[in-house]
C-alpha positions as CSV (number, residue, x, y, z in Angstrom):
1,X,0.0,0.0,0.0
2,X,1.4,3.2,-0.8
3,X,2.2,6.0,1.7
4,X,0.3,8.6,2.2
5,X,3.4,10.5,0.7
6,X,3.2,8.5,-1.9
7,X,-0.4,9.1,-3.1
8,X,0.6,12.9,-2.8
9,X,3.3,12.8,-5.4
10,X,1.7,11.1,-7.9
11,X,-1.4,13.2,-7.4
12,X,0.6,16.0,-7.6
13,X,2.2,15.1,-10.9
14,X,-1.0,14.1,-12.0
15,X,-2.4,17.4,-11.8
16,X,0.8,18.8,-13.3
17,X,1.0,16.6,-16.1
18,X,-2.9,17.3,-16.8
19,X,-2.5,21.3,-16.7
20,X,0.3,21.1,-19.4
21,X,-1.8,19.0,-21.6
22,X,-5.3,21.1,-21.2
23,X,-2.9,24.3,-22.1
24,X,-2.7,22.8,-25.8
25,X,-5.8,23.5,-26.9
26,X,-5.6,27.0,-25.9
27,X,-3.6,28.3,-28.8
28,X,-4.5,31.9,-29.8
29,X,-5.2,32.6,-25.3
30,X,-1.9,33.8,-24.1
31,X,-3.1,34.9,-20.6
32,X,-5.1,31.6,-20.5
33,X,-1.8,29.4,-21.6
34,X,0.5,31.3,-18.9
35,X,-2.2,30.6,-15.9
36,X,-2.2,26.8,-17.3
37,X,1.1,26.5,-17.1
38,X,1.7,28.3,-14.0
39,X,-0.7,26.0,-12.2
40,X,1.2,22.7,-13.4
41,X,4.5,24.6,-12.2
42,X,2.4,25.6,-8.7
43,X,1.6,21.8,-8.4
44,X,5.0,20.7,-8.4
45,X,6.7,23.5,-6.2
46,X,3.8,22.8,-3.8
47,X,5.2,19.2,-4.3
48,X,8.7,19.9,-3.3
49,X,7.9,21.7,-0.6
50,X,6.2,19.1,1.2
51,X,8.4,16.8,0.5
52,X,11.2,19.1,2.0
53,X,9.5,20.2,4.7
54,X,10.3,24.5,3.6
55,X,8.4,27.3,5.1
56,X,5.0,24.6,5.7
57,X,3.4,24.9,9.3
58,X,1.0,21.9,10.4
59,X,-2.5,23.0,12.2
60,X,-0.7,22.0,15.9
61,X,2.6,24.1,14.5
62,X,0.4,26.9,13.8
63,X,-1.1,27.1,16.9
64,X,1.9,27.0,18.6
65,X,2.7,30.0,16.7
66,X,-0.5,31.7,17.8
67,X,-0.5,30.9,22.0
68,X,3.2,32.2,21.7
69,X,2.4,35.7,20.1
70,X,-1.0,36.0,22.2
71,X,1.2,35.6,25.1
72,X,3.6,38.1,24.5
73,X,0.6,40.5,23.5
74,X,-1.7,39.3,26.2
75,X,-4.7,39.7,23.7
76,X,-6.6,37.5,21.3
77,X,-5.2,37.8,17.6
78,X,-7.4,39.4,15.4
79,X,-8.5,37.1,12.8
80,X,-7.5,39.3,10.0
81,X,-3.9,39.5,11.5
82,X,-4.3,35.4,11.6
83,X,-4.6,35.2,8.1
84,X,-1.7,37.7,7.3
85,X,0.6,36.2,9.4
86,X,0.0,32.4,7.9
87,X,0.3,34.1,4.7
88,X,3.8,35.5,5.1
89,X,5.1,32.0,6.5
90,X,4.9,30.9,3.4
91,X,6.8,32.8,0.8
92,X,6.1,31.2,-2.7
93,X,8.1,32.6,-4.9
94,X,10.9,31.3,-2.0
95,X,9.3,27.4,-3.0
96,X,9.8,28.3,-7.1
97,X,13.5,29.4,-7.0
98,X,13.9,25.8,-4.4
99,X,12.8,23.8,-7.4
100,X,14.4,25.9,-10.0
101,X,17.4,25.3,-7.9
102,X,17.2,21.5,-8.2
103,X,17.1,21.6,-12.2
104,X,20.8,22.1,-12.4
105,X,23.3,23.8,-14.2
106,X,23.1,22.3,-17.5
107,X,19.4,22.3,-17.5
108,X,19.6,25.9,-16.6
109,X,22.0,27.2,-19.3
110,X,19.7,25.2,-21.4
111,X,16.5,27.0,-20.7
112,X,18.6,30.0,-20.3
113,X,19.9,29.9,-23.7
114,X,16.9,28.9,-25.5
115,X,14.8,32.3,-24.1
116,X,17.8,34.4,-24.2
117,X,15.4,36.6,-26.4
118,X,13.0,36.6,-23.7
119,X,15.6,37.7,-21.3
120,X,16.6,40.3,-23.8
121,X,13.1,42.2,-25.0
122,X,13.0,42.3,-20.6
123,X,16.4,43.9,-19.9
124,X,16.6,46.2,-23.2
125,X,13.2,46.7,-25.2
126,X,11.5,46.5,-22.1
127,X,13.7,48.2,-19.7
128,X,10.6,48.5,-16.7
129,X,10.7,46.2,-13.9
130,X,8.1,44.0,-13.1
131,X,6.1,45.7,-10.5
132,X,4.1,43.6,-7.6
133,X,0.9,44.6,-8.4
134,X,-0.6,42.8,-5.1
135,X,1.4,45.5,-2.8
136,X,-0.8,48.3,-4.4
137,X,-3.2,50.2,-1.4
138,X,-5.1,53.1,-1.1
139,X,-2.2,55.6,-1.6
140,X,-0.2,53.3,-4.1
141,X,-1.7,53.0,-7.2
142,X,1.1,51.2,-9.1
143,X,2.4,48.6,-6.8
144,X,5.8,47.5,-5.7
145,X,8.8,47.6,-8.1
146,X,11.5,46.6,-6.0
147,X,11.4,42.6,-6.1
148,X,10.8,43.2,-9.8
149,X,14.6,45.4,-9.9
150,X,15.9,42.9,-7.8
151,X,15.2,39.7,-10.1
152,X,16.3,42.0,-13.2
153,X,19.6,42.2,-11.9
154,X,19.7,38.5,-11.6
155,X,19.3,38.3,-14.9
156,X,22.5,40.4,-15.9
157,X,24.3,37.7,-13.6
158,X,26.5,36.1,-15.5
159,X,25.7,32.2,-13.3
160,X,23.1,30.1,-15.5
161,X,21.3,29.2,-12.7
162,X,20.8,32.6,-11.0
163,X,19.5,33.2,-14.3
164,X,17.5,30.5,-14.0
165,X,15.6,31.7,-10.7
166,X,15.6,35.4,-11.7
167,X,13.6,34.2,-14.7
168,X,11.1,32.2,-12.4
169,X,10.5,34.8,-9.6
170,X,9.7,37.5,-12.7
171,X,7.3,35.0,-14.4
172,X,6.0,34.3,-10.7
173,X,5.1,38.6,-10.4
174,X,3.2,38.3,-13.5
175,X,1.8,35.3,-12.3
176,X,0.4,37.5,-9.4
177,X,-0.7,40.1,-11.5
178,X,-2.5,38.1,-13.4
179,X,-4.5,37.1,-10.6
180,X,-4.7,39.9,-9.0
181,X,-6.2,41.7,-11.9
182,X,-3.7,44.3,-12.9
183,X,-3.4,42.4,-16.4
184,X,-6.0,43.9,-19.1
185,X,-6.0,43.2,-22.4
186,X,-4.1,46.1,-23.6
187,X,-2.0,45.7,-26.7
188,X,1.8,46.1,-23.7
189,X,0.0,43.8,-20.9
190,X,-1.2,41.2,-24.1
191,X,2.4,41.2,-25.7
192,X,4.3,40.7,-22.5
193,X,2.0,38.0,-21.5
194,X,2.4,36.0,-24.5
195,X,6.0,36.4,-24.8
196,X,6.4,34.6,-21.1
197,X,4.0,31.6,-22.4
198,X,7.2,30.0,-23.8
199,X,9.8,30.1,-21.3
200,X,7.1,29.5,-18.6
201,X,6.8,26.2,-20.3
202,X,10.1,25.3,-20.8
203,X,10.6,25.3,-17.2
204,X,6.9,23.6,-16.2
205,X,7.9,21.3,-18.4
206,X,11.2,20.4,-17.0
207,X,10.0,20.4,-13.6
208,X,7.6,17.6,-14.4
209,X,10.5,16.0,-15.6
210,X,12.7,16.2,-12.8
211,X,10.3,15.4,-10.6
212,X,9.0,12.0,-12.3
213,X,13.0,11.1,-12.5
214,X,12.8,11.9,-8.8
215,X,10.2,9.3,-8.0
216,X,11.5,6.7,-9.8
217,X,14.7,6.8,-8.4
């Protein structure tokens, strides 16, 4: 009987596997091809993370979390500081770069290589970071550029596999735009979009990869 570990990877890979597949048929729907493939590629970092035990709390670990702070504030947590607080223990775009990190070198310089274009119309046509759009507020209509800087000065690093993650954690802030509805479909947001579709394949697609070369081993 398999482990309960077990039934989770090959769930997991399952779902991956049938995101990637359902993307196919979606020619001619950028936005809808990047959010396929950007839930196969959440699947699998999910995946990893489990399975290395980074940045997850269990329910009784949580809670442990909670009596601790309540007793150093003597007060009930409000449950909207509850929900912020489980959300910045785990930092996502930490779990991508971790699985982009276990692709490799030569795997990296690979993908690297093949959407050096990519990597190109980002540093000189486009020039503009990527900005967080899910930081906007009330006074802050335009969201957060620094993480975007910081990943497009990864990708003037010279290591493959800095590269690598810098090309990840930029495809993850569109991801969150996306999603947080900062993306219309204006001719920039539509062209920048479809541009990412390919390399957010590549490394879905090598992800899967690794990871079914993982199980079996």
């Amino acid at each position: 009987m398999a482990s309960a570990v077990e039934e989770i990877i090959e769930f997991q890979i399952q779902v991956a596997q049938e995101w990637i597949e359902e993307v196919l048929g979606l020619e001619g729907h950028p936005r809808l091809q990047f959010v396929g493939y950007f839930a196969a590629l959440n699947a699998l970092y999910w995946l990893w993370a489990m399975v290395d035990e980074r940045e997850t709390l269990s329910p009784e670990e949580r809670d442990t979390v909670t009596t601790a702070l309540e007793q150093i504030t003597e007060a009930k947590l409000p449950r909207e500081l509850r929900k912020k607080m489980y959300g910045g223990l785990r930092n996502e775009v930490v779990l991508l770069q971790a699985l982009v990190e276990k692709l490799g070198g030569e795997l990296a310089a690979r993908i690297v290589s093949q959407h050096d274009e990519y990597i190109r119309f980002l540093l000189v046509e486009r020039k503009r970071p990527i900005h967080r759009m899910d930081k906007r507020s009330r006074t802050d209509a335009v969201g957060d550029p620094n993480e975007g800087k910081k990943y497009f000065g990864w990708l003037r690093d010279s290591n493959a596999e800095k590269k690598l993650k810098a090309l990840a954690s930029v495809l993850y802030l569109i991801r969150s735009n996306l999603v947080h509805g900062s993306k219309v479909a204006s001719v920039e947001d539509t062209d920048l979009v479809g541009r990412s579709v390919p390399p957010l394949r590549s490394i879905a697609e090598a992800s899967l990869e690794y990871t079914r070369r993982c199980r079996q081993a």
